[in-house]
C-alpha positions as CSV (number, residue, x, y, z in Angstrom):
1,X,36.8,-49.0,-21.8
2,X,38.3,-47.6,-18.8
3,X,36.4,-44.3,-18.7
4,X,33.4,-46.0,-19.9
5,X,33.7,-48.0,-16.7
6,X,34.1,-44.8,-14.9
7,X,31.5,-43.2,-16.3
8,X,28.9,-46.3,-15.7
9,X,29.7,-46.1,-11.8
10,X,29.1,-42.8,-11.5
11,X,26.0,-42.7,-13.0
12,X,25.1,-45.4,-10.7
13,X,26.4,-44.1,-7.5
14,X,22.4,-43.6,-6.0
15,X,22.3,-47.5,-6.7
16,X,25.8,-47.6,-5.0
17,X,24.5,-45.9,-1.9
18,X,21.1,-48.1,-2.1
19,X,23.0,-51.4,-2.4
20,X,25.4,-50.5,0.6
21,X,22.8,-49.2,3.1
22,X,21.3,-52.6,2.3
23,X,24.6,-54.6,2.6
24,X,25.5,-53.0,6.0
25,X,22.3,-53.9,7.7
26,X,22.5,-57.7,6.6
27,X,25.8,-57.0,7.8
28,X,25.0,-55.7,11.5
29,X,22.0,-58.2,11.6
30,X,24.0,-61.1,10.9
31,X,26.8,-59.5,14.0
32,X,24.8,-58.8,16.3
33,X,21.7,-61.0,15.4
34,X,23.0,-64.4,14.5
35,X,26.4,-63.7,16.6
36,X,27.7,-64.6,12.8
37,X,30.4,-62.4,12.5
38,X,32.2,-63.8,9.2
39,X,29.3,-63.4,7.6
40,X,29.2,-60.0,9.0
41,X,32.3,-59.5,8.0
42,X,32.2,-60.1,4.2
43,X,28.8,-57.8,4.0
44,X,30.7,-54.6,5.2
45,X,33.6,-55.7,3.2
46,X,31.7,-55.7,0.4
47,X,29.9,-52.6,1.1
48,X,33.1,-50.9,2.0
49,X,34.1,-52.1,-1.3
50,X,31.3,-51.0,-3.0
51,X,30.8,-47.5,-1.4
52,X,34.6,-46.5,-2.4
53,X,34.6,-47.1,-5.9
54,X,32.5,-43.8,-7.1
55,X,34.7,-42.5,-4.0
56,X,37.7,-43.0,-5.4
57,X,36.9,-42.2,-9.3
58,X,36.2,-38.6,-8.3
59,X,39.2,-38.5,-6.0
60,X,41.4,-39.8,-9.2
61,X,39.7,-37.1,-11.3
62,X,40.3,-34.1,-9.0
63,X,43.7,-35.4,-8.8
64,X,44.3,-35.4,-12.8
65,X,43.8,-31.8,-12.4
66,X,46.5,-31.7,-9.5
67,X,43.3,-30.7,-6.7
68,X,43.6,-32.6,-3.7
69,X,39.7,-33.0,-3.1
70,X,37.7,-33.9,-0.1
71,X,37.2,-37.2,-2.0
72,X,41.2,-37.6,-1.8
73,X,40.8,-37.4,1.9
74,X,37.9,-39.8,2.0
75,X,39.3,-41.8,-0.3
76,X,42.8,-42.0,1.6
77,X,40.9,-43.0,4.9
78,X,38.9,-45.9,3.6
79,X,41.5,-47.5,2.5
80,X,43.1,-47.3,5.7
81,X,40.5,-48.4,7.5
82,X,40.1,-51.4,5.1
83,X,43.8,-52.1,5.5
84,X,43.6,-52.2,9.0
85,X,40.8,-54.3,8.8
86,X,38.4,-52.1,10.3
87,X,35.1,-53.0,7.7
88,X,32.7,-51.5,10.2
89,X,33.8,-48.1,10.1
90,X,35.0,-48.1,5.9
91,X,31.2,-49.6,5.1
92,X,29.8,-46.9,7.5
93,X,32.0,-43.6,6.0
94,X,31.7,-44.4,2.4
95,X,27.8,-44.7,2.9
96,X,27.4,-41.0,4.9
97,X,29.1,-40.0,2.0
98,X,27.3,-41.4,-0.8
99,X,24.5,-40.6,0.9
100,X,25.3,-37.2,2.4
101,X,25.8,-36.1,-1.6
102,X,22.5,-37.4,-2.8
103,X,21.2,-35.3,0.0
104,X,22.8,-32.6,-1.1
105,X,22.3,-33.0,-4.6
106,X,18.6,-32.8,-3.6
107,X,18.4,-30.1,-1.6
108,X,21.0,-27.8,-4.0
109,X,18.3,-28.2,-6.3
110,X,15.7,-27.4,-4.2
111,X,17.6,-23.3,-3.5
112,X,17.8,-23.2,-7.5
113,X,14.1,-24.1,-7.7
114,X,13.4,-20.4,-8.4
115,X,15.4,-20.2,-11.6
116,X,13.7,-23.5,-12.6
117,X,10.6,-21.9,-11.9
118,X,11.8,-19.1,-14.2
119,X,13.2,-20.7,-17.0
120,X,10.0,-23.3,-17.3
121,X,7.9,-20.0,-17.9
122,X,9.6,-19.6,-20.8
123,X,6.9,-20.0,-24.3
124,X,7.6,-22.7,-26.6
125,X,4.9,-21.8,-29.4
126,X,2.9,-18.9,-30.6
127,X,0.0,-18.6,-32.6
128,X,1.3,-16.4,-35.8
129,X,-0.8,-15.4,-38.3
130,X,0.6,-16.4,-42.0
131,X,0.0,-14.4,-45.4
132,X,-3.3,-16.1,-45.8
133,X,-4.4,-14.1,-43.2
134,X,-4.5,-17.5,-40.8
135,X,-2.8,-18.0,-38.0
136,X,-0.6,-21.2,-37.5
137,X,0.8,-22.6,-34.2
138,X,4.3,-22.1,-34.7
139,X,7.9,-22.5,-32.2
140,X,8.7,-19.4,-30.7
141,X,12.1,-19.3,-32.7
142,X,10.2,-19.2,-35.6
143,X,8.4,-15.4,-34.9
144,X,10.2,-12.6,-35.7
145,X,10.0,-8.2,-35.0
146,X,6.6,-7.1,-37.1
147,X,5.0,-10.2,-36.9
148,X,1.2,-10.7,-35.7
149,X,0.8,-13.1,-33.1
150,X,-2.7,-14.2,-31.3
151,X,-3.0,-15.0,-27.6
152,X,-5.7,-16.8,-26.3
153,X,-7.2,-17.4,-22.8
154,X,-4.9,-19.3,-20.5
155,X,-1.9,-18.8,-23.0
156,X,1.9,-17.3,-22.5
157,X,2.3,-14.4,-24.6
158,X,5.3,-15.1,-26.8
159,X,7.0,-12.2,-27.3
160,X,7.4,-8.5,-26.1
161,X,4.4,-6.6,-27.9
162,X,1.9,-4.3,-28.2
163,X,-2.0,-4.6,-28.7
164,X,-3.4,-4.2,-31.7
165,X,-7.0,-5.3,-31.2
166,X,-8.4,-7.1,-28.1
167,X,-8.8,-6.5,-24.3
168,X,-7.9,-8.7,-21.5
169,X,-5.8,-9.5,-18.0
170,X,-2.5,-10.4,-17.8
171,X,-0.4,-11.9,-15.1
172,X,2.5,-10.5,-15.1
173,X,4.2,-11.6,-11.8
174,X,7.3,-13.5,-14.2
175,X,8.1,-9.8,-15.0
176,X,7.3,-7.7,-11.6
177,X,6.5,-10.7,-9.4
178,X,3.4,-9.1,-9.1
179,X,0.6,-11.6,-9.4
180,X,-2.6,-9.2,-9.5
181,X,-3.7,-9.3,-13.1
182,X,-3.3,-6.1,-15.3
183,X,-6.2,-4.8,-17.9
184,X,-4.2,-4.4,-21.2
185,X,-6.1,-2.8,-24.2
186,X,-5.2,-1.7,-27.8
187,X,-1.5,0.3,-27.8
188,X,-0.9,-1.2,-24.1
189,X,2.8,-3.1,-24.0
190,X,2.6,-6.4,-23.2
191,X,5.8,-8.9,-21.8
192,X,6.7,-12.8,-22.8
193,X,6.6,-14.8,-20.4
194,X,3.1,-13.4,-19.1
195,X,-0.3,-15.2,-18.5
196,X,-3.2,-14.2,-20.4
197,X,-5.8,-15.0,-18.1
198,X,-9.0,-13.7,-19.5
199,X,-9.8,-12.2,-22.6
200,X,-8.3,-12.7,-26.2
201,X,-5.1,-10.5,-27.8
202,X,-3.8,-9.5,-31.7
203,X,-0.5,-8.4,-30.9
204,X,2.6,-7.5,-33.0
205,X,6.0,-8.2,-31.9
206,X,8.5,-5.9,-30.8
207,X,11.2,-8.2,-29.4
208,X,11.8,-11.5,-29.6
209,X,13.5,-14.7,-28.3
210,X,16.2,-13.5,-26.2
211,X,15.7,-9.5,-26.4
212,X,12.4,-10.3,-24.9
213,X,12.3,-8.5,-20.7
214,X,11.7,-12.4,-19.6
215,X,15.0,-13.5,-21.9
216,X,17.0,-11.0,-20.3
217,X,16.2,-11.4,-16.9
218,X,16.6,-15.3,-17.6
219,X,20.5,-14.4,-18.5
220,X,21.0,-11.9,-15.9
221,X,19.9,-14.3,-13.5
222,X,22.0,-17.5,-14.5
223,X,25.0,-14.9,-15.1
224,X,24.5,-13.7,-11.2
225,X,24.4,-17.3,-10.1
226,X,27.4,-18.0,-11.6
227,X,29.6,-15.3,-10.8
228,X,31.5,-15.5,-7.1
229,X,31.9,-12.9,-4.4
230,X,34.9,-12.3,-2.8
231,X,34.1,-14.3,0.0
232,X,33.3,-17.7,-2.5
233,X,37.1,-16.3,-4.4
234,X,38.6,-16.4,-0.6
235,X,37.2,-19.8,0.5
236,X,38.4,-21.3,-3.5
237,X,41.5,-20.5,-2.7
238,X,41.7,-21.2,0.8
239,X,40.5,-24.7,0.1
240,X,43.0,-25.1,-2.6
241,X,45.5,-24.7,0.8
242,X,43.2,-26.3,3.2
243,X,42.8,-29.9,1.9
244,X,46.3,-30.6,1.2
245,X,47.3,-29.4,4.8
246,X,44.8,-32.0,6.5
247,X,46.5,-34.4,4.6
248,X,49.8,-33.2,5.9
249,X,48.6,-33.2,9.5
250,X,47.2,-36.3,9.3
251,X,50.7,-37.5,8.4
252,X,52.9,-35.7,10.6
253,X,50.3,-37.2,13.4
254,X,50.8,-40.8,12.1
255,X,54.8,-39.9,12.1
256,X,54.8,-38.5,15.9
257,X,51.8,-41.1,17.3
258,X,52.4,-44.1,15.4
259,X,48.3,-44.7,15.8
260,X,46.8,-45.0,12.3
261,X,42.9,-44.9,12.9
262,X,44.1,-41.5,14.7
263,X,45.2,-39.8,11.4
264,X,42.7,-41.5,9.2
265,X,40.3,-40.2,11.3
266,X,42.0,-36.5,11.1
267,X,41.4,-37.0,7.2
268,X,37.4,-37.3,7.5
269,X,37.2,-34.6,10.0
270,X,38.9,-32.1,8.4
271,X,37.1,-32.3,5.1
272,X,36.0,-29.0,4.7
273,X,32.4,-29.3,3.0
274,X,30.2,-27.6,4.5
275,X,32.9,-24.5,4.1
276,X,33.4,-24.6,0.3
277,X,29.3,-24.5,-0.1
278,X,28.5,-22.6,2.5
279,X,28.1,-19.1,0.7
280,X,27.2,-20.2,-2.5
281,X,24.2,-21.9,-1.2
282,X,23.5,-18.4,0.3
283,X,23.6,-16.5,-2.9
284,X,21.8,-19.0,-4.8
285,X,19.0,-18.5,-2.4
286,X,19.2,-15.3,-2.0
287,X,19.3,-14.4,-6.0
288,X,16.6,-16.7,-6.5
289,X,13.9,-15.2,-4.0
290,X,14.8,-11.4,-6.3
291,X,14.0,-12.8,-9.1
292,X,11.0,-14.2,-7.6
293,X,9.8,-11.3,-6.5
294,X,10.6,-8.5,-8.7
295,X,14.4,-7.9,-7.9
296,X,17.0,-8.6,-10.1
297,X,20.4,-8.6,-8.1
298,X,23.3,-9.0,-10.4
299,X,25.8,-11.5,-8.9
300,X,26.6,-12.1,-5.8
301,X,29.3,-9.7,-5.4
302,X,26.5,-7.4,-5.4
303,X,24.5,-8.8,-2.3
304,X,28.0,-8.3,-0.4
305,X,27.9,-4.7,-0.8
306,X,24.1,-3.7,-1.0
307,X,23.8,-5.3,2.4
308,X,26.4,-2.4,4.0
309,X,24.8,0.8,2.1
310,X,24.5,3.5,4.4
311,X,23.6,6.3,1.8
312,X,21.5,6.0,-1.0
313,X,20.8,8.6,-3.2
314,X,17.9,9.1,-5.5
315,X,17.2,10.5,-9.1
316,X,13.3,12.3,-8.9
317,X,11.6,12.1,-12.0
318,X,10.6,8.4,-12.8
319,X,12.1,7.4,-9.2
320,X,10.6,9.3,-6.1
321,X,8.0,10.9,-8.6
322,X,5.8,9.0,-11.3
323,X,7.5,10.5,-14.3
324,X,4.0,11.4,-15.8
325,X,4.2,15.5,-15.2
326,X,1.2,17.9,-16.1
327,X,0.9,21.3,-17.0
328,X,0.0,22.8,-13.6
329,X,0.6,26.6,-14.3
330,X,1.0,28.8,-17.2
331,X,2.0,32.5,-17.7
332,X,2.3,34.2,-21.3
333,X,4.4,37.7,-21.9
334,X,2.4,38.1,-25.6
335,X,-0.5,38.3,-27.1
336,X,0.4,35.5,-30.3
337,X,-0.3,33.1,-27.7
338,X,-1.3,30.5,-30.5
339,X,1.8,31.3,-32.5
340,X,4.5,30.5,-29.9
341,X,2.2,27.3,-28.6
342,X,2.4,26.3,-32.4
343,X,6.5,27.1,-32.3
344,X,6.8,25.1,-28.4
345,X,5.1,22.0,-29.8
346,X,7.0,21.9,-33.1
347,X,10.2,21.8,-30.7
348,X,8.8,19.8,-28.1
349,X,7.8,17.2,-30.5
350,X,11.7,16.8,-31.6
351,X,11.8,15.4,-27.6
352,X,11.6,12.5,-25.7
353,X,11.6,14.1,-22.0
354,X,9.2,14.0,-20.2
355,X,8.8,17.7,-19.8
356,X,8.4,18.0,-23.2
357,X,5.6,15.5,-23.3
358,X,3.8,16.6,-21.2
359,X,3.6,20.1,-22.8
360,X,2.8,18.4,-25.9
361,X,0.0,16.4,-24.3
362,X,-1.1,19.6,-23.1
363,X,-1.0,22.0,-26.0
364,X,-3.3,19.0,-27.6
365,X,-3.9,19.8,-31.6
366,X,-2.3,22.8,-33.0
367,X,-0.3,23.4,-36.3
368,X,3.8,22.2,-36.1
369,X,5.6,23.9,-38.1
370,X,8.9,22.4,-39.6
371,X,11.9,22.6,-37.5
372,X,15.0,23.5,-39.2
373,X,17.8,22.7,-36.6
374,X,17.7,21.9,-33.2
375,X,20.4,21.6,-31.1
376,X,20.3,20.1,-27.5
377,X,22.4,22.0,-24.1
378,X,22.4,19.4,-21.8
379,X,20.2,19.9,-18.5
380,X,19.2,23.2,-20.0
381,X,16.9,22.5,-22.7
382,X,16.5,23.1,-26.7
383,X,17.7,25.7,-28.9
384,X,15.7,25.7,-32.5
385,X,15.4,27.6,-36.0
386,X,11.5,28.0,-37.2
387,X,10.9,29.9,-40.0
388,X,14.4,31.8,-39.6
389,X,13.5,32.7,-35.9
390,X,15.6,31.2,-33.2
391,X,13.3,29.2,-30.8
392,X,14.6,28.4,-26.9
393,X,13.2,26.3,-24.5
394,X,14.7,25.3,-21.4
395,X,15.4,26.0,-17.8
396,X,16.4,29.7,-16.6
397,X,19.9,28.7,-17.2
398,X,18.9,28.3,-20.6
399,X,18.0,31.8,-20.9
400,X,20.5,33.2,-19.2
401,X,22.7,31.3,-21.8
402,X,20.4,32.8,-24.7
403,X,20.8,36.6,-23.1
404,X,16.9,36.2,-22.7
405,X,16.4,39.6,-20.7
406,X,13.7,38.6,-17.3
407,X,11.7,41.2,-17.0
408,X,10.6,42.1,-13.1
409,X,6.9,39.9,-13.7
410,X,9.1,37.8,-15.1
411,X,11.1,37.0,-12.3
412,X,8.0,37.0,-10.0
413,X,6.4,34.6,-11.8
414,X,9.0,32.3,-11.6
415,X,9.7,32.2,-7.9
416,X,5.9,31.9,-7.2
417,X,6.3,29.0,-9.9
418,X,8.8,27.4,-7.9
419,X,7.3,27.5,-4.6
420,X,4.9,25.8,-5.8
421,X,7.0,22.7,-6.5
422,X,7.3,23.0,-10.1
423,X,9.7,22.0,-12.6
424,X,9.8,25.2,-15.0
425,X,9.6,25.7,-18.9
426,X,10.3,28.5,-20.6
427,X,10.4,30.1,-24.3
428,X,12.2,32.6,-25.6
429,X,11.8,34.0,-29.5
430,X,14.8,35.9,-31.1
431,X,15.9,36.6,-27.7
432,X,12.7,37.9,-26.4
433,X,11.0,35.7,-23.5
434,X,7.4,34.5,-24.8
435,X,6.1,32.3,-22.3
436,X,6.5,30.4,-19.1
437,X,5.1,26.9,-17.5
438,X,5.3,25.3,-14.6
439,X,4.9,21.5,-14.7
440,X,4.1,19.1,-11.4
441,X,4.9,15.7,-11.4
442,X,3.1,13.5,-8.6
443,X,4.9,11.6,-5.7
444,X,5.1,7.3,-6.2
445,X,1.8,6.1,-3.7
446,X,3.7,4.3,-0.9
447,X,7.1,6.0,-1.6
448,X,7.1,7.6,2.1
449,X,6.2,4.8,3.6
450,X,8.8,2.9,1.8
451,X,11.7,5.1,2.4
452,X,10.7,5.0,6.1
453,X,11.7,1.1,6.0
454,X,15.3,2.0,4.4
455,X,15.8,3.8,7.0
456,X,15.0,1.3,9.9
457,X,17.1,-1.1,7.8
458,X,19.8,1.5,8.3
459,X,20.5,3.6,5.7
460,X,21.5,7.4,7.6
461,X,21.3,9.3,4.2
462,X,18.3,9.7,1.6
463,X,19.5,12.0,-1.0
464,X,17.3,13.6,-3.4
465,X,19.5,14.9,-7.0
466,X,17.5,16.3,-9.6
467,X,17.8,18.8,-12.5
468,X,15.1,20.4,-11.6
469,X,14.9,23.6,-9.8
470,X,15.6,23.8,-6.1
471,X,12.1,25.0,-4.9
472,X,10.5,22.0,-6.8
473,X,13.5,19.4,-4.9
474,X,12.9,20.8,-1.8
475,X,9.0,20.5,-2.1
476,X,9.4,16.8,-2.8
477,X,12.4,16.2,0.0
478,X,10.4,17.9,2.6
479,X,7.2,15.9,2.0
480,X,9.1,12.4,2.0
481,X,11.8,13.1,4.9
482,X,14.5,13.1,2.8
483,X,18.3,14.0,4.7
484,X,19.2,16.0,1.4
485,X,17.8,17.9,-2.1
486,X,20.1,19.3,-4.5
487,X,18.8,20.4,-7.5
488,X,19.9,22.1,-11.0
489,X,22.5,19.3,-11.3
490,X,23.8,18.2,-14.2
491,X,24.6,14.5,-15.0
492,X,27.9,15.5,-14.5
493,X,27.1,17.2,-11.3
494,X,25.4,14.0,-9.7
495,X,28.4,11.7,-10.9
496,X,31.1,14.4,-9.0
497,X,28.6,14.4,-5.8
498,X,29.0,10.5,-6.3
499,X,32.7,10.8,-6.0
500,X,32.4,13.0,-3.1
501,X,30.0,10.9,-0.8
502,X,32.5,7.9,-1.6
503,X,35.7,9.7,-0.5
504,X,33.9,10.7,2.7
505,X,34.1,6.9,3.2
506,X,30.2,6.0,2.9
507,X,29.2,3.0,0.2
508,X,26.1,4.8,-1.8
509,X,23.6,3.2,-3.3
510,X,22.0,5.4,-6.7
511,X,18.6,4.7,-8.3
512,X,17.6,5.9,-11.1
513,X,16.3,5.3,-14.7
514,X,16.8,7.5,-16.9
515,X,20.1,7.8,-19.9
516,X,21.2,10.6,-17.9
517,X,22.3,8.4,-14.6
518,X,23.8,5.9,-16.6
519,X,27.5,7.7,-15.1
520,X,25.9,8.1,-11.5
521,X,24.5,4.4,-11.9
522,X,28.1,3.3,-12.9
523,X,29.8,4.9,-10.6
524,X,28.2,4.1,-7.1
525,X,28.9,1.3,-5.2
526,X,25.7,-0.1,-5.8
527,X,23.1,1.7,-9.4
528,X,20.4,0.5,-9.1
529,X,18.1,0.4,-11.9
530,X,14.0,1.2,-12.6
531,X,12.7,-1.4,-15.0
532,X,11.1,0.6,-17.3
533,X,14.0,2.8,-17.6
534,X,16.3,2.8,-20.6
535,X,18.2,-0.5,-21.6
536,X,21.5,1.7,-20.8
537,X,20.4,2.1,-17.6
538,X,19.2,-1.3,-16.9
539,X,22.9,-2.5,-18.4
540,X,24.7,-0.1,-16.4
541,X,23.0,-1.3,-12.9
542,X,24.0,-3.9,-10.7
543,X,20.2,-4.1,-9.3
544,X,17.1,-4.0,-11.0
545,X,13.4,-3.3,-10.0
546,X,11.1,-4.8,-12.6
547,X,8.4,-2.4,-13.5
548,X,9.5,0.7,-11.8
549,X,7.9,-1.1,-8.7
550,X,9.5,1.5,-5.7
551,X,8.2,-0.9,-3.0
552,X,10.7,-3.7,-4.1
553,X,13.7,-1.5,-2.8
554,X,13.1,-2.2,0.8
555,X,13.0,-5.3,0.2
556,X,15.9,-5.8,-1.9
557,X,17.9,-4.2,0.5
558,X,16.5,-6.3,3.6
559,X,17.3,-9.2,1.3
560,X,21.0,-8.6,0.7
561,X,21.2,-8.1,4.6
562,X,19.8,-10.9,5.1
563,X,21.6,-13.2,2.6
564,X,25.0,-11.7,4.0
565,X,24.2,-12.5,7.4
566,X,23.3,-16.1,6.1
567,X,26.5,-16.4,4.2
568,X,28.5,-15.4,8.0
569,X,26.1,-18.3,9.6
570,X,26.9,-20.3,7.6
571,X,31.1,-20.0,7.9
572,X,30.7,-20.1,11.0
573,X,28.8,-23.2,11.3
574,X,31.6,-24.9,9.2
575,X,34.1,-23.6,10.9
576,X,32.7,-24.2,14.2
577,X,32.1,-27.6,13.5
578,X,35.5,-28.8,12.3
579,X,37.4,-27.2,15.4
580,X,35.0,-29.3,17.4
581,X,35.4,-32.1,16.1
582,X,39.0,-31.4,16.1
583,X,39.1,-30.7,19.5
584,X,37.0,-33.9,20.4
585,X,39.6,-36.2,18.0
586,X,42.6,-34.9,20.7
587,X,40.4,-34.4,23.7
588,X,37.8,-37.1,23.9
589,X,37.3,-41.1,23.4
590,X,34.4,-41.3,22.3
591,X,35.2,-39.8,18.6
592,X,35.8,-42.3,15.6
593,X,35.9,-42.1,11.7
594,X,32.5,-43.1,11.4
595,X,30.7,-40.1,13.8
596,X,33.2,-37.6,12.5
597,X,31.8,-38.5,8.9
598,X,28.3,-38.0,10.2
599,X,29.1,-35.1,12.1
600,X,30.2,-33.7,8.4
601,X,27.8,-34.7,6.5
602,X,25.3,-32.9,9.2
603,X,27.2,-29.8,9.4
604,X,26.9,-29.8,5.1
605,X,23.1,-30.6,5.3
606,X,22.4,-28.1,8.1
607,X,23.9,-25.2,5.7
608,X,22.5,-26.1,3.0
609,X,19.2,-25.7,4.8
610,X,20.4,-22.6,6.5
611,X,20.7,-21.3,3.2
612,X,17.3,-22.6,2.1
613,X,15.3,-20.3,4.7
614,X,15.8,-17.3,2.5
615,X,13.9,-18.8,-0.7
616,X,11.1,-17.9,1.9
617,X,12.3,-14.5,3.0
618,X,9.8,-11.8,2.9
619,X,10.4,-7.8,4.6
C-alpha cells in the first residue's frame, strides 16, 4: 500500500507542481489583494504541503541506499521553514523544484533527441517474398540471411543487402549522415535503416536485426551514452562527499549562529545540481551531433582525449588514398608473358588485398591454374606451388627473402617505378624473376583540404605509415603536406612507432581500416576507424567514420574540442554559481531560501542549455 502510495505521487508530481503554482497565487492574491492573510496563509501551507511530498519520497529513497541526495537537502529545509512557520518561502522552494525538474526533464530530452531520431529510423516490417514466389509484409524479426526482400518507393530497407534486380536512390544519411541520395543498381550493397526514395529493389539479405550497420551503430551509440569519463567518475564521487558536507555546515552554522533560516538556507544553496549534470549533458550532446552526422565517438571517455590530440598518424591505402589501385606500369623479364599472367592471377585470386585485385582486374580473363599451397609472409607478399613450380609475389623484400637474383634492368626498373609513386609487384618463378608492376592508387578528393583543417585545429604532426615502398609514401606526403612518411612498415613496425610517439609524451590519434591496424588502432590513444573497413577494425576503434567519409575527421575532432570546452563551461558555471551565492548568504541581506532556490534551478537550466548548443555544432 505504502509504495503504491509512493509510486501514485510520483507519477503525479507534474500535477503536483500544477496544483502548487495555482495554490500559491490564490495565496499571494488573497495577501496582498484582499489584505486576507489567513487565508493566505493556509494556501501556501497547503502548497508547501503539497510540493514536499514527491520531495521527500525521493529524498527517503536515496536515503535507503545510504546517498544523501539533493532532495535530502531540500527536503531538510522545507521542513524547517514550515516549522518555523515561514509558508511563503516552503510553498515557493518546493515549487522551483518541482518545476525546475520538469524543466529539466524536458530539455534532457531534448540533447538525446538525436538518438531518438536514430532509434525511430529503425524498420519494423519488410516485404519478404514466401515459397510461392509472393512476397508477404512481414516484422523485420521475422527475415533472416538468404532471404529475398522487396523495397518499394518511400520505404526503409530492412536489412543489410545486396541488389539483385532493380535500380533506384537511396538516402543514406542514417548510415554517413549524408543526405544526397546514392544510385544503387544490381550487386550494389545496400544499408537498413536507408530510404528508398525513387525506384523499386529485389534484394537479398546479408545481415539482419542487430548485425545490420544501423543496429550496430544504434548499440554503439546508447553504450557511449552510457559510459562516464573521468571527469563524470570525479564529480560521482565528489558528490557522494559534497552533499553530506552541506549538510554538516549547515549544522555547525545553526550550532555557532543559533539563526535557523541561516542554515536552512545553506542547505538550498549548496545543492550541487547543476555540477552533477553538467558534463553529462555535454557528452550526450556532443555524442548525439556524431552520430548525426557520420561520426561515431565511442563514449565519452573518448571526447576527453580526442579533443587534446596533437599527432595523428595515418594508414594510406583506404585512408589518405581511395583504396581502388590500378595497374599503372608494367615491365616483363620473358617472353611466356601469358604463362606467368596465367600463374599471377591463379595466386592473386587466393587474395583479398587490394594489390592483388587490382592485378586481377587488370589481367581480365585468362586461364587459372590450380594452386597447390600458398603460404602468406606478412607485408611481403605470397609464396605458391603451381604445377610443382614455386610461384612468388610480393614486395622486393619478398625477393630478397626468395634469393630472387635483380638483374641491373631489374633494378632500374624499379627505382623508375618508384619515383613514380607506385606501390610495386613482383614475380619470381623457381627463383628466377618473371615480371614487375607498378600499381597507383589515387589521393581521397578533399583530403588536402581536409588535413589543412586538422592542422588549424592544432594537430603539429600528420604522419603518413604505409607498407608500401618509400618513393610511393613520399609521393603521397609531399603532395598533401604531411610532417612525416615512413614506409615498408610492417604492422608490427607501425604498432612500435606508436609506442615511440607516446613515450615522447604526445597523445596520437591512428586512422586506419584495414585488419592490419587493428594493433596500431588499439594501441593509440585514440584508433580511429573507416567505416567500410573490416569489423575488427571498426571493434577495435574508439571512433568511427561511417562510409570511409575523410571529411568527417575535421569535424569529429573540432567536435570533441568543442564538447570538452563545454563540459569546463559548464563546471564552472556550477561552481561559480554556488560560491556566489555562498558568498551573498554571509555577505549580503538581500539572500533568502526562496532566490537561492531560483538562483539553482537557473544555474541547472542554463547548463543544460549550454550543453544543448552543440546538438547544432557544425566545423
Amino acid at each position: 500500500m505504502v509504495r503504491f502510495v509512493q509510486r501514485f505521487i510520483l507519477s503525479k508530481k507534474n500535477h503536483i507542481t500544477l496544483i502548487s503554482a495555482i495554490l500559491i497565487v490564490f495565496g499571494f492574491i488573497s495577501g496582498l489583494g484582499f489584505q486576507n492573510e489567513t487565508v493566505a496563509i493556509w494556501f501556501l501551507a497547503i502548497a508547501s504541503m503539497l510540493g514536499i511530498a514527491p520531495i521527500a519520497i525521493q529524498a527517503y529513497q536515496a536515503l535507503k541506499i545510504r546517498v544523501v541526495s539533493i532532495d535530502v537537502l531540500v527536503t531538510v529545509a522545507v521542513i524547517g521553514a514550515f516549522l518555523l512557520q515561514n509558508f511563503e518561502e516552503s510553498a515557493i522552494v518546493t515549487f522551483l523544484f518541482l518545476f525546475g525538474a520538469f524543466l529539466e526533464q524536458r530539455t534532457l530530452n531534448k540533447t538525446r533527441s538525436a538518438i531518438k531520431e536514430l532509434t525511430e529510423m529503425a524498420p519494423e516490417s519488410a516485404l519478404k517474398q514466401m515459397e510461392n514466389g509472393v512476397f508477404e509484409e512481414v516484422l523485420v524479426d521475422e527475415v533472416d540471411v538468404g532471404d529475398i526482400l522487396l523495397v518499394k518507393t518511400g520505404a526503409k530497407v530492412p536489412v543489410d543487402g545486396t541488389v539483385l534486380s532493380g535500380e533506384g536512390h537511396i538516402n543514406e544519411a542514417s548510415i554517413t549522415g549524408e543526405s544526397v541520395p546514392v544510385g544503387k543498381k544490381k550487386d550494389s550493397g545496400v544499408y537498413a535503416g536507408t530510404i528508398l526514395e525513387n525506384g523499386t529493389l529485389q534484394i537479398v539479405a546479408d545481415r539482419v536485426g542487430e548485425d545490420t550497420t544501423f543496429g550496430r551503430i544504434i548499440e554503439l551509440v546508447e553504450e557511449a551514452q552510457d559510459s562516464k569519463s573521468e571527469a563524470e567518475r570525479f564529480i560521482d564521487r565528489f558528490s557522494k562527499y559534497y552533499t553530506p558536507a552541506v549538510l554538516g555546515l549547515a549544522i555547525i552554522t545553526w550550532l555557532f549562529s543559533r539563526d535557523v533560516e541561516l542554515a536552512i538556507t545553506l542547505l538550498v544553496l549548496g545543492c550541487p545540481g547543476a555540477l552533477v549534470i553538467g558534463v553529462p549533458v555535454s557528452n550526450v550532446a556532443g555524442i548525439g551531433n556524431g552520430a548525426r552526422h557520420g561520426v561515431l565517438l565511442k563514449g565519452s571517455e573518448v571526447i576527453g582525449d580526442f579533443s587534446r590530440v596533437d599527432t595523428i598518424v595515418f594508414d594510406k591505402t583506404g585512408t589518405l588514398t581511395i583504396g581502388n589501385p590500378e595497374v599503372a606500369d608494367k615491365e616483363f623479364y620473358t617472353d611466356n608473358v601469358g604463362g606467368v599472367l596465367a600463374y599471377l592471377a591463379s595466386v592473386e585470386k587466393e587474395s583479398d588485398h587490394p594489390l592483388a585485385n587490382a592485378i586481377v582486374e587488370h589481367i581480365g580473363d585468362t586461364t587459372l591454374c590450380r594452386v597447390e599451397r600458398t603460404d602468406v609472409v606478412k607485408g611481403a607478399g605470397i609464396v605458391a606451388y603451381i604445377e610443382g613450380h614455386r610461384v612468388a609475389v610480393g614486395n622486393v623484400t619478398l625477393m630478397e627473402r626468395e634469393n630472387v637474383h635483380l638483374a641491373e634492368k631489374a633494378r632500374a626498373d624499379i627505382a623508375r617505378f618508384e619515383k613514380n609513386g607506385n606501390s610495386l609487384v613482383l614475380i619470381s618463378v623457381d627463383g628466377e624473376l618473371k615480371a614487375l608492376m607498378g600499381i597507383r592508387d589515387q589521393i581521397r578528393p578533399g583530403v588536402k583540404e581536409d588535413l589543412q583543417k586538422l592542422k588549424k585545429l592544432g594537430v603539429k604532426n600528420l604522419v603518413v605509415l604505409s607498407g608500401d615502398n618509400q618513393g610511393t609514401v613520399d609521393l603521397v606526403a609531399g603532395e598533401l603536406g604531411l610532417t612525416e612518411a615512413h614506409g615498408h612498415m610492417l604492422p608490427g613496425d607501425k604498432s612500435k612507432y606508436i609506442e615511440k610517439l607516446k613515450t615522447k609524451g604526445h597523445i596520437v590519434a591512428f586512422v586506419g581500416d584495414g585488419v592490419n591496424d587493428s594493433p596500431s588502432l588499439a594501441l593509440a590513444q585514440i584508433g580511429i576507424a573507416m567505416g567500410s573497413g573490416t569489423d575488427v577494425a571498426i571493434e577495435t576503434s574508439d571512433v568511427v567514420l561511417m562510409n570511409s567519409d575523410f571529411s568527417r575527421l575535421p569535424h569529429a575532432l573540432g567536435l570533441t574540442k568543442a564538447t570538452a570546452a563545454n563540459m569546463h563551461q559548464n563546471i564552472v558555471i556550477a561552481v561559480g554559481v554556488v560560491l556566489i551565492l555562498l558568498a551573498s548568504v554571509f555577505l549580503s541581506e538581500w539572500m533568502n531560501m526562496s532566490i537561492a532556490m531560483l538562483v539553482h534551478e537557473a544555474s541547472i537550466l542554463a547548463v543544460i542549455l549550454n550543453g544543448m548548443r552543440l546538438l547544432r555544432y557544425q566545423l
